[in-house]
N, C-alpha and C positions, 0 to 999 in steps of 0.2 A: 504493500500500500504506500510507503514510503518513499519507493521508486516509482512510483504514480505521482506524488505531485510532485517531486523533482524534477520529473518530465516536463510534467506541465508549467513550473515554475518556469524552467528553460525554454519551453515553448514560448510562452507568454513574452519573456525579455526578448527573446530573437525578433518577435512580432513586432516589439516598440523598436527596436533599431531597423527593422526592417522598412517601418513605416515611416520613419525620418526622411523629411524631402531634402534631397540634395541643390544646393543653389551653390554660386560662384560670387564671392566678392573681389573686386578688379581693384588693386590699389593702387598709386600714384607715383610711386617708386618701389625700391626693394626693401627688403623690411627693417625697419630700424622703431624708435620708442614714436614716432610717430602715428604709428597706427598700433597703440599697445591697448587702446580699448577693444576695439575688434579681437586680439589675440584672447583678452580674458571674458571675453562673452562665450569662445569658444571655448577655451581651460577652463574656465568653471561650469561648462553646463549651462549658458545662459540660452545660448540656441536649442540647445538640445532640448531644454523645457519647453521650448514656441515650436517642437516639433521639425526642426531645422539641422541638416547636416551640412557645415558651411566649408566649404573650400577656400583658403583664403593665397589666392593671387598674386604674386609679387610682379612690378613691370620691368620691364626691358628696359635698363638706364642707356643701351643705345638707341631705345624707339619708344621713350616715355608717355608718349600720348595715346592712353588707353581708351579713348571714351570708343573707340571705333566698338570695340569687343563686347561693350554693353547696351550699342546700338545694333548690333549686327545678334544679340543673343546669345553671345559664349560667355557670357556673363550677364547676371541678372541686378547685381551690384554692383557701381566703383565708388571711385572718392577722384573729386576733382575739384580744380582752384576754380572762384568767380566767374571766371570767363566760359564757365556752363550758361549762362545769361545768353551770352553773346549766341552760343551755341545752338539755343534754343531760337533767340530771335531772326537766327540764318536758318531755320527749317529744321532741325534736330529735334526729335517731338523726346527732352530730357526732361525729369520732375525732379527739381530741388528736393533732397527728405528731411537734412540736417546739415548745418553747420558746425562743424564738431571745434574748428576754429574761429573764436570770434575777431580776429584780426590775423594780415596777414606776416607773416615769419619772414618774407623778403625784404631785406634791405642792403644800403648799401655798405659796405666794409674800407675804413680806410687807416693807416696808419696813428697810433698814439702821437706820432711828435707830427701830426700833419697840418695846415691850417684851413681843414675842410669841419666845419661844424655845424652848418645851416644850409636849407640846399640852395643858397645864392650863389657859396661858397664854391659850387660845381662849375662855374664859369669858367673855362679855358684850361680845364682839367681835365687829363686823361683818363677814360672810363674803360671798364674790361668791354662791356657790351648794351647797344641799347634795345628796344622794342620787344621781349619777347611778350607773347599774350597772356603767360600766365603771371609773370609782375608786372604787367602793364603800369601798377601805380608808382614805382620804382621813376621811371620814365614821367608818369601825369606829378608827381613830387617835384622835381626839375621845373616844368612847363610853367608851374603855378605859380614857383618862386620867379618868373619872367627870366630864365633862364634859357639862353639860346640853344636848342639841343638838335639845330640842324646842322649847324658845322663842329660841334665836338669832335673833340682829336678820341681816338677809337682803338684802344687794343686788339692786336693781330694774329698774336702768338700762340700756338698751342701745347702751352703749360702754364695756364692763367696763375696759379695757386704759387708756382715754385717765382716766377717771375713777379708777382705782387711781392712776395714776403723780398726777391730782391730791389724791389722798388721802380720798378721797370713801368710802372703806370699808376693811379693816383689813387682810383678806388674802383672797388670791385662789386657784381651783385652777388649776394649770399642767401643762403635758405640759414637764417640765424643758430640752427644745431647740427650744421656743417661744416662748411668751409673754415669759419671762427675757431672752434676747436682744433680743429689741423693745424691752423696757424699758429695758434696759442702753445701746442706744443714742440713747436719749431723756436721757440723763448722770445716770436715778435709781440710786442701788445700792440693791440687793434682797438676803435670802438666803432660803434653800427649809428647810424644816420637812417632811420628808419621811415614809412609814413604812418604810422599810426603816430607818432611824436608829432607831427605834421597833421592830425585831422583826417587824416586817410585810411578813416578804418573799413576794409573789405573782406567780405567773410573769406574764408581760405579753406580748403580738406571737406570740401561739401559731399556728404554722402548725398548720391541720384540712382534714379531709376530711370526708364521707359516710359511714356504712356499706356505702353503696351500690356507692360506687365501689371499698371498697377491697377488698367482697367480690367484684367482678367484674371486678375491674383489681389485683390486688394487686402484679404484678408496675409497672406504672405507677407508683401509692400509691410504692413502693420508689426506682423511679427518679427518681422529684420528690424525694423528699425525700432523697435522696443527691446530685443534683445541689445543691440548696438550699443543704446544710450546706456543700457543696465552697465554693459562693459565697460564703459568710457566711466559710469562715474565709479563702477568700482575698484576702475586701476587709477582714479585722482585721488581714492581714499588709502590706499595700500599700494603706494610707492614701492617698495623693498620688494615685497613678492609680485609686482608688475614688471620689473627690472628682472626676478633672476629668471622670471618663464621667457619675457623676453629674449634674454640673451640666450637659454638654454634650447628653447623650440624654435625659433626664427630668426632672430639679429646673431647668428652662432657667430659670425665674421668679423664682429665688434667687439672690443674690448668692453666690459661691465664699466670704465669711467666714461666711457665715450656713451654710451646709452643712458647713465645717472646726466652727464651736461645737457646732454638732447630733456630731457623729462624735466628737467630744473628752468630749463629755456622757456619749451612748451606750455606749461602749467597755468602762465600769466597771458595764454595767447586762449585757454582753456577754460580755466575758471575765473569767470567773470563775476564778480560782484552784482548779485539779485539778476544775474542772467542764466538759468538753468544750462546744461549741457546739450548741443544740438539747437537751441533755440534760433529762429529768421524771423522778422519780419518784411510784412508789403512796403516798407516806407525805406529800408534801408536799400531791399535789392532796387527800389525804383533809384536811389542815389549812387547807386553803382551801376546804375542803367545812364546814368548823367553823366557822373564821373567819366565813363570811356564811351562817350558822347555817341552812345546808343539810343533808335528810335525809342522815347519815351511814351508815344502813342502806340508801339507796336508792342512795347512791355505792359501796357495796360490790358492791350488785346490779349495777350498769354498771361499773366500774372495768376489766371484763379487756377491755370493749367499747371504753372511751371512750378508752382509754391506748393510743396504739401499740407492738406491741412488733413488729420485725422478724424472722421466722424465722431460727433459726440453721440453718449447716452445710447452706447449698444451697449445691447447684452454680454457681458463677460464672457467668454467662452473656456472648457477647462484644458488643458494642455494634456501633452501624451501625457507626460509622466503624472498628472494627476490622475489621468484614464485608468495607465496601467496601474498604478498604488493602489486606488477603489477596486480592480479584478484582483490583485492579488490580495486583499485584506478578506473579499470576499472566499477566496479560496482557502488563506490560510487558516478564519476560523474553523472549517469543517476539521481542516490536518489537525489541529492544533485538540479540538474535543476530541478525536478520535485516536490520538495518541494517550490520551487522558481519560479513558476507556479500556485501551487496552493496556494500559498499565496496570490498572486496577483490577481487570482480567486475569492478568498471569500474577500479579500479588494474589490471588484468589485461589486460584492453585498449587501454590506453594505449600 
């Protein structure tokens, strides 16, 4: 009898992992402490409760532009900077879900003994590179201070990093839990000239979806992105054990200091003051629709599309693991009196 509901016990578990729907999240580079919510939504079981078997993505740092893979369906999630906006308003049918950064981490990097401190100060100074889409506001920082950024002198070289620290050019653009720390341990001191210093706050690491998917999976769309946030806040609350899964399952490549700077960086671009984790609004993407002087009538036409809002006031629904829990409690009472019988059976015998 024994071996009856062992079976069944084993059946039963195989059934709930069997029924775990498999999705792809497409991330933005390769893995480091920047995507370490997603890591611990997965490590601890946070998908897995929403019924999710999540594969998590690293992208090609020679072909880092992923949105293609979660337009085309090989992936049902990514994370991408602002310029999902732009994206959208060129015909890409993308749904904003969450802004996991509430500002962005680009800015510019230039020497401690430099006399670059303001971005007026960029005037007639040699830059690594201008326009890319995804710091576009790097570039709009410049413009605004009336800084002439069509004849800027232009670095050429391809070893931007070793050639700044020897001084070869004047300042560089940085993803602020990169490039900084390489330098930093080359014994140069650096500081960052940022735009959110400057008023230029763009959300950055936007998790998106499809139209596609969230019109025929809305319930999915829901449970990713509630697992997500579950992730993200509880590796802002538990540091230490964020860092060692981290570096143990995914950032193996990186040193544990180099992923504690990244997470010390991050945290101020993360937890914002009365701003929940994930949180957008319609008034800030319409000033990022401004800012990179996108049709603002056209962003109103998509705005109820592009911005996710989650339905209110549904029904709860219970998760696998609550399903499975309630058939296995129901199961174990019978095992559990019926062991408690036949004990009392063969005491009887005795």
């Amino acid at each position: 009898m024994f071996h009856y509901y062992a079976a069944l016990l084993l059946f039963l578990f195989s059934m709930q992992v069997a029924a775990l729907e498999k999705v792809t999240l497409q991330l933005k580079w390769t893995h480091q402490f920047q995507f370490a919510g997603y890591y611990m939504a997965k490590e601890k079981g946070f998908y897995q409760e929403e019924g999710l078997d999540v594969h998590i993505l690293p992208a090609d740092p020679h072909n880092p532009n992923v949105d293609f893979r979660v337009l085309y369906g090989q992936a049902q999630f990514g994370v991408f900077h602002s310029g999902l906006l732009k994206q959208r308003l060129n015909g890409k049918p993308f749904v904003a879900l969450a802004a996991i950064l509430q500002s962005s981490p680009y800015c510019w990097m230039v020497r401690a003994d430099s006399d670059i401190y303001v971005p007026r100060d960029f005037q007639g100074k040699r830059l690594s590179h201008l326009g890319h889409t995804e710091n576009g506001e790097l570039l709009m920082m410049l413009q605004r201070a009336g800084v002439n950024t069509q004849n800027m002198r232009l670095y050429s070289g391809s070893e931007p990093l070793k050639d700044f620290i020897a001084g070869k050019f004047d300042a560089m653009q940085v993803y602020s839990t990169n490039e900084p720390y390489t330098v930093q341990q080359s014994g140069l001191s650096t500081r960052e000239i940022c735009p959110k210093q400057f008023g230029l706050n763009v959300y950055a690491d936007v998790l998106f979806t499809t139209e596609s998917v969230l019109e025929n999976r809305p319930e999915l769309v829901k449970r990713f992105r509630r697992a997500s946030l579950k992730g993200w806040r509880y590796a802002m609350l538990h540091l230490e054990e964020t860092l060692a899964i981290t570096k143990q399952q995914y950032a193996t490549q990186k040193p544990l200091e180099q992923l504690a700077f990244e997470a010390e960086k991050l945290r101020e671009f993360i937890k914002v003051a009365n701003i929940p984790i994930g949180t957008m609004s319609t008034a800030k993407w319409q000033w990022i629709a401004q800012l990179y002087h996108l049709d603002v009538s056209q962003f109103h036409e998509h705005k109820a599309r592009f911005i996710y809002s989650e339905v209110k006031n549904e029904q709860p629904k219970l998760s696998w693991v609550l399903i499975i829990a309630a058939i296995l409690t129901l199961v174990c009472i019978p095992m559990y009196i019926h062991l408690i019988f036949s004990r009392k059976y063969h005491q009887q015998l005795r």
